[in-house]
C-alpha positions in Angstrom: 7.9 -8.3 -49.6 9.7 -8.9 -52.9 12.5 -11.4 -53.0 14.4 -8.3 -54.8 14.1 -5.9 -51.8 15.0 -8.7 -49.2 19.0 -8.0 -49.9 20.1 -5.7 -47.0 24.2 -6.8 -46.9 26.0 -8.0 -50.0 28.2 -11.0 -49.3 30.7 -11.4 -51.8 32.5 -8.5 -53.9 30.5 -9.2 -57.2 27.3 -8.9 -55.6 28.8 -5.3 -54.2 29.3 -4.1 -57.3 26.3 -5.2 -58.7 24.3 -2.9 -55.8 26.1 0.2 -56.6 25.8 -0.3 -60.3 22.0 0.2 -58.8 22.3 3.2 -56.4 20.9 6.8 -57.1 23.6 8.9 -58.5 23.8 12.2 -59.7 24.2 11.8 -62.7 21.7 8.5 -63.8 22.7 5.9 -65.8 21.3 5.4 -69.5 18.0 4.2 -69.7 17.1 0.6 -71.0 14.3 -0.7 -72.0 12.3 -4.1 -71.4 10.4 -5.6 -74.3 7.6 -8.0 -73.3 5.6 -10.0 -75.4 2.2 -10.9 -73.7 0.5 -14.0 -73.4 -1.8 -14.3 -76.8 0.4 -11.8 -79.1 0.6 -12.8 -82.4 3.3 -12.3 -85.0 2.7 -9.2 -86.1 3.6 -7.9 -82.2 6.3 -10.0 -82.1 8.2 -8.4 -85.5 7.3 -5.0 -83.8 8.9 -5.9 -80.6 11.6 -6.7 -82.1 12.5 -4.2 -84.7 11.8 -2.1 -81.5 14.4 -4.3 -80.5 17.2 -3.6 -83.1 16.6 0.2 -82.8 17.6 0.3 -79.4 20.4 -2.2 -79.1 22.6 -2.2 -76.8 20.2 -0.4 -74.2 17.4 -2.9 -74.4 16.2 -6.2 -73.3 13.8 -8.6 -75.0 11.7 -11.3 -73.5 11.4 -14.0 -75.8 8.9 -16.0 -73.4 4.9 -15.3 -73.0 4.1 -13.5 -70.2 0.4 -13.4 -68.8 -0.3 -9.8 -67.5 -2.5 -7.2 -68.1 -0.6 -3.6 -67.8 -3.5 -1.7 -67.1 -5.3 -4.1 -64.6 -2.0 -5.0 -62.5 1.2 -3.4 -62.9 3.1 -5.9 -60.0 4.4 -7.9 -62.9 5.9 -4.9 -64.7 7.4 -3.3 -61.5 9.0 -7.0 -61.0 10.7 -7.0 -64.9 11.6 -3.6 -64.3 13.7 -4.0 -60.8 14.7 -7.4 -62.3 16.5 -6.0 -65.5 17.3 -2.8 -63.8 14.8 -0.8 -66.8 13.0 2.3 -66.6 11.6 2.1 -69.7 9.1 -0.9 -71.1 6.9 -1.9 -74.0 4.3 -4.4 -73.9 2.7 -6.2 -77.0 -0.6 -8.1 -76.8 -3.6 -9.4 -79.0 -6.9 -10.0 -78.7 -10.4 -9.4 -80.0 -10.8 -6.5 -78.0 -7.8 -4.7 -79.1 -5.9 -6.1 -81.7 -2.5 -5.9 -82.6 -1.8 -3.9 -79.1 1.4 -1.9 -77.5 1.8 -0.3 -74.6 4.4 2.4 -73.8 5.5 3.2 -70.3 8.0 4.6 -68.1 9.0 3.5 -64.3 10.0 6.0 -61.7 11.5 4.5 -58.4 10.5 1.1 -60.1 6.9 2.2 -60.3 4.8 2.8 -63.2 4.6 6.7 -63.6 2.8 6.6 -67.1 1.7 4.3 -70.1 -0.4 5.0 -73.2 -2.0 2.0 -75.1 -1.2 2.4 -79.2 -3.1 0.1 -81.4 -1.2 -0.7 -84.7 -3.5 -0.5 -87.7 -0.8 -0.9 -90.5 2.7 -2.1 -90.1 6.3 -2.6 -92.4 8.8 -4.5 -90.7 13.1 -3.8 -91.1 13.1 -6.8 -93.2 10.7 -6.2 -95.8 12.4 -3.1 -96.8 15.7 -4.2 -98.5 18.1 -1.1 -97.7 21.3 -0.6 -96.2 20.8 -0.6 -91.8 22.3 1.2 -89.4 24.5 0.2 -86.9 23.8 -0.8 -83.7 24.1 1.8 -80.6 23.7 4.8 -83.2 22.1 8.2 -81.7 18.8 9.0 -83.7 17.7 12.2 -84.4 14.3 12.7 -83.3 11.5 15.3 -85.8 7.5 15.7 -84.4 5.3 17.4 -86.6 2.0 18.1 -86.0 -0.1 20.8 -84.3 -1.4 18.1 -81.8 1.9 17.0 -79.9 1.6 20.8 -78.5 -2.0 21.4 -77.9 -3.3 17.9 -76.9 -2.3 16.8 -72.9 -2.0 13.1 -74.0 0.0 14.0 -77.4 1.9 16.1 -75.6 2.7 13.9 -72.9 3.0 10.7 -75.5 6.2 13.1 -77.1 8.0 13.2 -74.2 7.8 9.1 -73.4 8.7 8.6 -77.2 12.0 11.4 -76.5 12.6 9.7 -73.5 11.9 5.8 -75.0 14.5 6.7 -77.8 16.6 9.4 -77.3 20.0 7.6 -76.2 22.7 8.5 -74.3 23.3 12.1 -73.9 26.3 13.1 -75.1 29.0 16.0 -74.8 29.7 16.6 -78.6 28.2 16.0 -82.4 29.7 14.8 -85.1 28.4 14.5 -89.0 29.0 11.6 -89.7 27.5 10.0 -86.8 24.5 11.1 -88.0 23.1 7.7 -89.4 19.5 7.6 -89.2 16.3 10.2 -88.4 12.6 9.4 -86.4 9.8 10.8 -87.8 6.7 11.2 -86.1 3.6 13.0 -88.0 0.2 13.2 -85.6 -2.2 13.9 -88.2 -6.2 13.0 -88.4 -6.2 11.0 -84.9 -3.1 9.2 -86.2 0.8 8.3 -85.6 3.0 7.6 -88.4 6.0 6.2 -87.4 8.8 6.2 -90.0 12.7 5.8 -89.7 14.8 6.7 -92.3 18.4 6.5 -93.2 20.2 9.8 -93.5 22.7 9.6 -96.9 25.5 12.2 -97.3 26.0 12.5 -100.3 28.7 15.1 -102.6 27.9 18.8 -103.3 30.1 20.4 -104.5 30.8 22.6 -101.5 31.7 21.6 -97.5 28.7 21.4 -96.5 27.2 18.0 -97.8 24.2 16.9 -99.9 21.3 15.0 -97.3 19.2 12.4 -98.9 16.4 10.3 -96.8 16.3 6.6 -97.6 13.4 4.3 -96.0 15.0 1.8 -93.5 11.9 0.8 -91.5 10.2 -0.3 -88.9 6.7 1.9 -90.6 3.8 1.8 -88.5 0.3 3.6 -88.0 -0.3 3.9 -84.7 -3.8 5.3 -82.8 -3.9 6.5 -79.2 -6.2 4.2 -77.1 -6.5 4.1 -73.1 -3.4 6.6 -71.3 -2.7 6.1 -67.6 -1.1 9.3 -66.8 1.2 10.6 -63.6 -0.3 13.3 -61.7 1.0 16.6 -62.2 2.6 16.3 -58.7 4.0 12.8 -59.1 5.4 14.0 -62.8 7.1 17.3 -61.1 9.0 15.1 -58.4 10.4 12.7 -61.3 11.9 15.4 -62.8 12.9 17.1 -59.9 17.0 18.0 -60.8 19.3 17.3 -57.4 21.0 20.3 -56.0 24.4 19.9 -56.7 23.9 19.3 -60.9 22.0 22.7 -60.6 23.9 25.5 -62.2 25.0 28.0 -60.4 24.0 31.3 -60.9 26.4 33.6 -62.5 25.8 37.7 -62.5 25.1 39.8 -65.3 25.3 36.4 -67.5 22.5 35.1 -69.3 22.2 33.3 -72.1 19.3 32.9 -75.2 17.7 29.7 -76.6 20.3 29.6 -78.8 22.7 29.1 -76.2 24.2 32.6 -77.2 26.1 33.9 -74.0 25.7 37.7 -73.1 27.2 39.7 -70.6 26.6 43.0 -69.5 29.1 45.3 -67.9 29.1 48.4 -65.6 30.3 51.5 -66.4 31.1 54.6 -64.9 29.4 57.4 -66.9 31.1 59.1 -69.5 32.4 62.4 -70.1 31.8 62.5 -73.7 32.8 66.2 -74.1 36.7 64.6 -74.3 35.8 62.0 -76.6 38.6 61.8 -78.7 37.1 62.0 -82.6 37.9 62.1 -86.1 40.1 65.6 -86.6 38.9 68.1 -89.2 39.9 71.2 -90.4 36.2 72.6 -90.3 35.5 70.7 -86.6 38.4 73.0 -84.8 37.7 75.1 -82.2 38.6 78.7 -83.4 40.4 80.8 -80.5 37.5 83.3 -79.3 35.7 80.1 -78.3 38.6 78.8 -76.3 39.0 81.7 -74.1 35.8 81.4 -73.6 35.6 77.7 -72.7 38.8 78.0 -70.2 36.9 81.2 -68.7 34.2 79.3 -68.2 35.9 76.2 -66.7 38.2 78.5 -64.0 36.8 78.4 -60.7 35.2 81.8 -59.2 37.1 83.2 -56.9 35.6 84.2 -53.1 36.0 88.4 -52.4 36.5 88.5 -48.5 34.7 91.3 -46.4 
């Protein structure tokens, strides 16, 4: 047993709320990140790490020290980390012969790896060597994938998702325009992954709406898909299983596009449309002979008794 699961009581007040910081909730608490540098990485891993580092401030946490482990061969180490610093998310930077200038990308479910995919960088720009203004820390990105692959391909598609899910944020209610500081690109072209951030410059146009220029911030990195360890299809439907009370109730006659458009129908009793009221026109009035008619026609018929 872990020295981490061996707390059953809390004995002072601190160490009570520090449990229920920790206890499943309905609605989850923002997802951090652990950054580990492995036992042999070399500098080129390390500036990764922690540009990786600086884009996710304040929901991160870096290890500065070396730490022996191999992700793929034993995963005790990473569940420890991640039950440790209380993080769902982790990457893991190594070097060797092997695989050079390694990373690995993973996500924990009930502090247990559910999936990782090993990325080997071939080319790489770090936040200092471009000379441009930053953003500031804690700012939202907005995310763009292009590429036919991140839709066709199961690892692609499932190496999207951990990249929305690795830097997405905290989800929030509203949007506003000038919060919009900096964009994530991510192009899957030729077996590849470019990985580019940008700076997003409103600038005057002349109108409300604002001119957008992209300026290069870094980090800039090629990245190529190497060993995946994937969930089960099971495993990966019960992590995202959605509790029963933030389900949304279902409302009738209410549905609603992917748009978010809202449409409602409504029941009607039929209509008469005979005494629909219209536009009135000389030539569209009924001319007397056709009255009589129509009010002979509407009387009832009477019964003759025998």
């Amino acid at each position: 047993m872990d020295a981490l699961d061996r707390v059953v009581k809390p004995k002072t007040k601190r160490a009570k709320r520090f449990l229920e910081k920790r206890e499943p909730k309905l609605s989850e608490n923002i997802k951090n990140a652990m950054l580990i540098k492995g036992g042999n990485a070399n500098l080129t891993v390390t500036q990764v790490l922690r540009d990786v580092y600086a884009l996710k401030k304040p929901y991160g946490v870096l290890y500065k020290k070396k730490n022996i482990t191999r992700p793929f061969e034993d995963q005790t180490s990473l569940e420890f980390f991640s039950k440790k610093s209380d993080c769902s998310l982790f990457m893991f930077g190594s070097h060797n012969k092997k695989r050079p200038n390694n990373l690995v990308i993973g996500r924990m479910y009930d502090y247990h790896v559910l999936d990782m995919i090993e990325l080997g960088i071939e080319k790489f720009v770090s936040l200092k060597d471009i000379k441009n203004s930053k953003c500031p820390e804690g700012t939202k990105p907005m995310l763009i994938f292009a590429g036919d692959e991140f839709d066709v391909t199961e690892d692609y598609r499932r190496l999207k998702n951990l990249l929305i899910d690795f830097f997405r944020g905290p989800t929030v209610p509203n949007i506003r325009l000038a919060g919009l500081d900096y964009v994530l690109h991510f192009t899957a072209l030729n077996g590849k992954i470019y990985f580019r951030s940008y700076k997003l410059l409103l600038k005057k146009s002349g109108c409300r709406t604002p001119r957008i220029e992209l300026e290069e911030m870094g980090p800039s990195l090629d990245l190529v898909v190497r060993r995946t360890h994937l969930a089960s299809d099971d495993l990966y439907k019960l992590s995202m299983k959605m509790p029963k009370a933030l389900k949304p109730k279902k409302r009738k006659n209410i549905s609603q596009d992917t748009f978010g458009t809202t449409y409602g129908r409504i029941h009607m009793q039929k209509q008469d449309l005979s005494k629909l009221q219209t536009r009135k026109m000389k030539g569209l009035k009924k001319r007397p002979a056709e009255r009589i008619t129509e009010d002979q026609e509407n009387k009832p018929k009477r019964i003759k008794n025998n």
